[in-house]
Every structure is written in structure tokens, then in C-alpha cells.
C-alpha positions, 0 to 999 in steps of 0.5 A, spaced: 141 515 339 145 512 344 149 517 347 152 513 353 151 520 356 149 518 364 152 523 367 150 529 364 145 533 365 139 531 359 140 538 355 147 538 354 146 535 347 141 540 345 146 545 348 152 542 345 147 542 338 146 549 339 153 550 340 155 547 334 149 550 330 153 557 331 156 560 325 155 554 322 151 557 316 158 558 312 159 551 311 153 547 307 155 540 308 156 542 316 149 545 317 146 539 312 150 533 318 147 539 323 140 539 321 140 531 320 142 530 328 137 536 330 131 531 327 134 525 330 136 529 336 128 532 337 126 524 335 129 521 341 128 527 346 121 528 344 120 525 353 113 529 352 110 524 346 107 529 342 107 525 337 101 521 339 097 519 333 090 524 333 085 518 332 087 516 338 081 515 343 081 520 349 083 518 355 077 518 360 072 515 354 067 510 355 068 503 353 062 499 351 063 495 357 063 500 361 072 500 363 074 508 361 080 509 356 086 508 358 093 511 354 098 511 359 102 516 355 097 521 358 100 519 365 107 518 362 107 525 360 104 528 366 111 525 369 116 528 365 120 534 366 119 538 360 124 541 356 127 548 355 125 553 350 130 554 344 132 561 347 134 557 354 138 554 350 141 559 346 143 563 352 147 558 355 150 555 349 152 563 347 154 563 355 159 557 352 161 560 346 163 567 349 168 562 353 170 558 348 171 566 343 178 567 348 180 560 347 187 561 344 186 559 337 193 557 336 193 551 342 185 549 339 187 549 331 194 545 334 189 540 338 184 539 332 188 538 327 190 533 332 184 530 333 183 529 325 189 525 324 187 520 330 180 520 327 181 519 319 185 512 320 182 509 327 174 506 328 168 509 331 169 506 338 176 509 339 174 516 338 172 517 345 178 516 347 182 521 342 177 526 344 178 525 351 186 525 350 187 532 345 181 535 351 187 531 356 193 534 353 189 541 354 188 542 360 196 539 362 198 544 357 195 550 362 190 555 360 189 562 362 189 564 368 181 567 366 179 559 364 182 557 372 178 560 375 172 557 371 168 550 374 172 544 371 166 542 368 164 548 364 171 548 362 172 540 359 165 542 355 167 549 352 174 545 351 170 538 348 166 543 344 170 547 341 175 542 339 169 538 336 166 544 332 173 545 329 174 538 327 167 539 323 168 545 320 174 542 317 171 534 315 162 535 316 161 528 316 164 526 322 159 530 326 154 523 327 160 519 331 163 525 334 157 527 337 156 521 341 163 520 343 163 527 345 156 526 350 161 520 353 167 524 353 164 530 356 161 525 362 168 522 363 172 528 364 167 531 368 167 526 373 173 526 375 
């Protein structure tokens, strides 16, 4: 999966999936979209090549010729930074979470209704540019004086979330591509 996300930290979209995982059980068709992006999330963030078939010669082995084994994957893996647990993860989406709880639900309800109408009749290419557009208007609309106070960064995130989760709990089978443009959303507004 391209996320197109360079300027995030590399477990934001874990944390974001996390995030898009809580409560997400009263809706079925929302936790099948849910669970078909954790498989395909942990397939492209799987940087520890767990999945190195078991018949694979061991490194360090004897060759007939006298040469010893070389799996490069070995040494790859030993470069990597390893991922975070699930209960880290957890924490920090639940931290997000907690921030996302006191958003007033009137402006987020308006902003996600919005933000359906613009998906439902525009291309996948564009939907960045809605999602950016709805976080935008937002943040210029005001917020309370307790998300101010907050880094800018951790706002846009609580915001982009939210409206993300809002809009897929609404219309599941836009998480795929809203996911996505959410990771690029999420990387532009957070430069700024």
C-alpha cells in the first residue's frame, strides 16, 4: 500500500487503524473494511521478514564449495527498527481518542456530512483534497480553547481521524481509499 505518507511517523497508520478499530464492533460491514486493511497493513509493514519460508537454508551454513550461506534478509533484519507492541499502540490511539471524545459532535457531524457529499460524486484522486479541505475549514471555524492549547500536529490528527471514522461508520466501503488520502492529508496539514 502506497500511503504516500513521508512526512509521518512510520506507525501513524497503525495508530490510525487502532484508532478506527475502537467501538468499531457495532458496525459489521465497518469491522470487515477494518480487519481487510489490518491484513493488508501488517503485509506491507511487516519490515522484520517474518515471513521467510522455514526451508530456507540457515545463514552461516557450509556450501559444498566452501562459500557460507548468505540470506541478506538476515542482515536486513538486524537494520530495521522494530515495531511497537499492540498495547503501545493502543495507548497512544486511546490518548487520541480521548481528545477526539470532547470534540463538539455538531461541528464533526456537519464536517462529515460534508465530506460524504464531496466523496460520493468525485474520483479517488481527489479525495485528499476534500478531507484536507473539511480538516481546513475546522481549524478556521475555531475550536475550543483546550484543543489551542494542544501541538498542531495532534490536532490535525484527532481531526482527520475523526472525520474519517465519522464518514465510515456512515459509508464502510470508503475506508480503502479514504485511509490513504487521510496518511497524505494528514502529512500536508501537519507540515505546514
Amino acid at each position: 500500500m502506497d500511503n504516500g505518507d513521508e512526512g509521518l511517523d512510520p506507525i501513524t497508520p497503525l495508530v490510525f487503524l487502532s484508532f478506527l478499530q475502537h467501538q468499531s464492533g457495532r458496525n459489521e460491514e465497518l469491522t470487515s473494511e477494518l480487519d481487510a486493511l489490518a491484513r493488508q497493513l501488517k503485509l506491507t509493514t511487516d519490515i522484520n521478514c517474518n515471513g521467510v519460508d522455514g526451508d530456507a537454508e540457515e545463514d552461516g551454513e557450509l556450501q559444498t564449495d566452501g562459500h557460507l550461506c548468505y540470506n541478506p534478509r538476515d542482515h536486513v533484519r538486524d537494520l530495521q527498527p522494530a515495531w511497537p507492541d499492540e498495547d503501545v499502540l493502543r495507548n497512544v490511539a486511546a490518548g487520541l481518542i480521548e481528545i477526539a471524545d470532547q470534540l463538539e459532535n455538531r461541528m464533526v457531524a456537519q464536517a462529515a456530512e460534508n465530506l460524504i457529499n464531496k466523496l460520493q460524486g468525485s474520483p479517488l484522486q481527489h479525495w485528499q483534497t476534500h478531507l484536507s479541505a473539511e480538516v481546513d475549514r475546522m481549524l478556521k471555524a475555531g475550536l475550543d480553547p483546550w484543543l489551542e492549547q494542544l501541538p498542531h500536529e495532534r490536532v490535525v490528527l484527532v481531526l482527520t481521524m475523526t472525520l474519517v471514522k465519522r464518514a465510515c461508520e456512515h459509508m464502510p466501503r470508503l475506508l480503502q481509499g479514504l485511509f490513504s488520502s487521510a496518511l497524505q492529508c494528514m502529512a500536508t496539514l501537519t507540515a505546514r
